[in-house]
N, C-alpha and C positions, 0 to 999 in steps of 0.2 A: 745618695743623700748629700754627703758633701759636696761635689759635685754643683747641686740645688743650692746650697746654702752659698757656696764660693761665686757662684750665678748673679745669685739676690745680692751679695756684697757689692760685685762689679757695677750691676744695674743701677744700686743708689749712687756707687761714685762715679761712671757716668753722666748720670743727670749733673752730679754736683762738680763737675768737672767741663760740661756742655755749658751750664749756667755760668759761670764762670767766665769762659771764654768768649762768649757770646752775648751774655746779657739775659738770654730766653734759656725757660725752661722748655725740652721737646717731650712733654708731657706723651704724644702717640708713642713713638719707641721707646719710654720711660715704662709705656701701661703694659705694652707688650712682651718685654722682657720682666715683669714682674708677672703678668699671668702664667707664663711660662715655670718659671721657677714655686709661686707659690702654690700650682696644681701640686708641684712634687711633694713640697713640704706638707701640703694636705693629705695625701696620698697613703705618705708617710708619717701621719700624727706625732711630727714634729712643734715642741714645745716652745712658747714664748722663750723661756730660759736657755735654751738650746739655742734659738735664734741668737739672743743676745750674747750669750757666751762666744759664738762662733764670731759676729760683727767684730765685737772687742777685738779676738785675737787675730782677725784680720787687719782690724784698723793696727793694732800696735807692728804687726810684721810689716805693714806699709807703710812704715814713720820712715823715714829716712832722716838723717841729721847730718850737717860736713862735721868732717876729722877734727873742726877746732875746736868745736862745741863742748866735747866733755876735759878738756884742760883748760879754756875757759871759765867752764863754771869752776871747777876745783882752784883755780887760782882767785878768782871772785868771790869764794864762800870763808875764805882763812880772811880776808880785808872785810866782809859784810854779811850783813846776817838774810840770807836771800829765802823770799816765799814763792809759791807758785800758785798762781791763782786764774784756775781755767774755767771754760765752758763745758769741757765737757767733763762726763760719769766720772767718777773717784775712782772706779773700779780700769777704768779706759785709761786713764790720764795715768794711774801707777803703772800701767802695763806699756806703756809710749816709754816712760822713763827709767823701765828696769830693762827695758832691752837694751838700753844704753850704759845702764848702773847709773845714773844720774840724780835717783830716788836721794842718794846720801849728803847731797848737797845744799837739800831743801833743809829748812825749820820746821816749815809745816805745809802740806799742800792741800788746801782748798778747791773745792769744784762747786759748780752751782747745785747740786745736792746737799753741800754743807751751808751757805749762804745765799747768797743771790747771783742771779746772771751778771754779767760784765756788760750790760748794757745802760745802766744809770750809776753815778756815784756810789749810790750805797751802801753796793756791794765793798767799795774801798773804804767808805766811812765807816763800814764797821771793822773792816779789819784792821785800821789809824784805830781806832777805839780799844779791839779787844788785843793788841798786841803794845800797847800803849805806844806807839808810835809819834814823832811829830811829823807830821806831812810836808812841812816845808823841807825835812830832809832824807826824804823816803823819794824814792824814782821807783818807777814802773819803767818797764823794757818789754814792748810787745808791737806788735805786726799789721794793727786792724787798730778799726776807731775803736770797737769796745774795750781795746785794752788806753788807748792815749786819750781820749776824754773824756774819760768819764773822772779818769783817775787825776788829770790835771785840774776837773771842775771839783775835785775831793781835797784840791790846796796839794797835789804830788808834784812833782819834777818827774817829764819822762824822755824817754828815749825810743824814739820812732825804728826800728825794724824793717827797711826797706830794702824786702827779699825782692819783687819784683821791679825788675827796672827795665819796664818798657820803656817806650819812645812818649808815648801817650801820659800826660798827666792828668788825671781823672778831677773832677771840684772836690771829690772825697779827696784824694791824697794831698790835691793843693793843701787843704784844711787842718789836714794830717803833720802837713809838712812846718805849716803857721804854726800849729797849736804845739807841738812838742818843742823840749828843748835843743833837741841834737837830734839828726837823722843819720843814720850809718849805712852803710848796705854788707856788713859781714859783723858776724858776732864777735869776732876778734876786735872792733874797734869801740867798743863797749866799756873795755878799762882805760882804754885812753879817754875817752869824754870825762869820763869821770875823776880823771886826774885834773880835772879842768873846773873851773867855779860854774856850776850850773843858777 
């Protein structure tokens, strides 16, 4: 049974790792490695809950983060008052973060189950509203357009996250690269920008 379930993990990040790479999703070996594994789970009246409890602690045992990251944030949370506001489950996103203790550094952490997806403003305008924020002096620091446009078209200052540094510059990242204030490529240079007038 675990085994099955460890299966079904691998086959979603697969796809979502082929996609990626490549542009396409390979939907045939996607179908077939999920028939394979969900005969089991069948088999074995195995539970939505069971399913999703096992995802989760897979996904969290698969986070990897560099060595800087958590003196980083501890050094960033005594100068500001830092939120984390993701896409994914609350339940996922705490378990990503206590694998590392990182949980104690947040104010408060937000997932799109407490508010909105990170794909339109809103999601940021509410939370400049329910934290009484001013947005002109609030930064976002994230990886992906849903974290740096939405939150600059919310009146933010952010700071672009550029973990990947192909050779290739994509229209997305050129845009990325336009629309933030600061691009970094290590989490360590994250207090230096900000010792800086954004």
């Amino acid at each position: 049974i675990d085994e099955a379930l460890v299966g079904l993990f691998n086959a979603m990040k697969y796809r979502e790792h082929h996609a990626v790479i490549t542009g396409e999703a390979d939907e045939k070996i996607y179908s077939i490695l999920l028939e394979q594994y969900i005969d089991i789970l069948h088999k074995y009246n195995i539970s939505g809950e069971q399913l999703k409890d096992t995802m989760f602690k897979l996904e969290a045992e698969q986070t990897f983060i560099s060595d800087e990251v958590p003196k980083e944030l501890e050094k960033l949370s005594k100068d500001y008052k830092l939120y984390c506001y993701t896409n994914w489950f609350k339940e996922q996103a705490i378990s990503k973060l206590d694998r590392y203790n990182l949980t104690k550094y947040f104010e408060m952490i937000y997932s799109s189950e407490d508010i909105y997806l990170k794909f339109s403003q809103v999601g940021f305008d509410w939370l400049i509203k329910k934290h009484n924020l001013d947005a002109n002096k609030t930064i976002a620091i994230g990886d992906s357009k849903t974290d740096i446009i939405p939150s600059v078209n919310a009146g933010m200052h952010a700071i672009y996250l550029n973990y990947n540094l192909g050779n290739v510059i994509t229209e997305e990242k050129f845009r990325l690269f336009e629309t933030a204030d600061a691009s970094i490529t290590e989490f360590k240079d994250i207090r230096t920008v900000l010792t800086k007038k954004l």
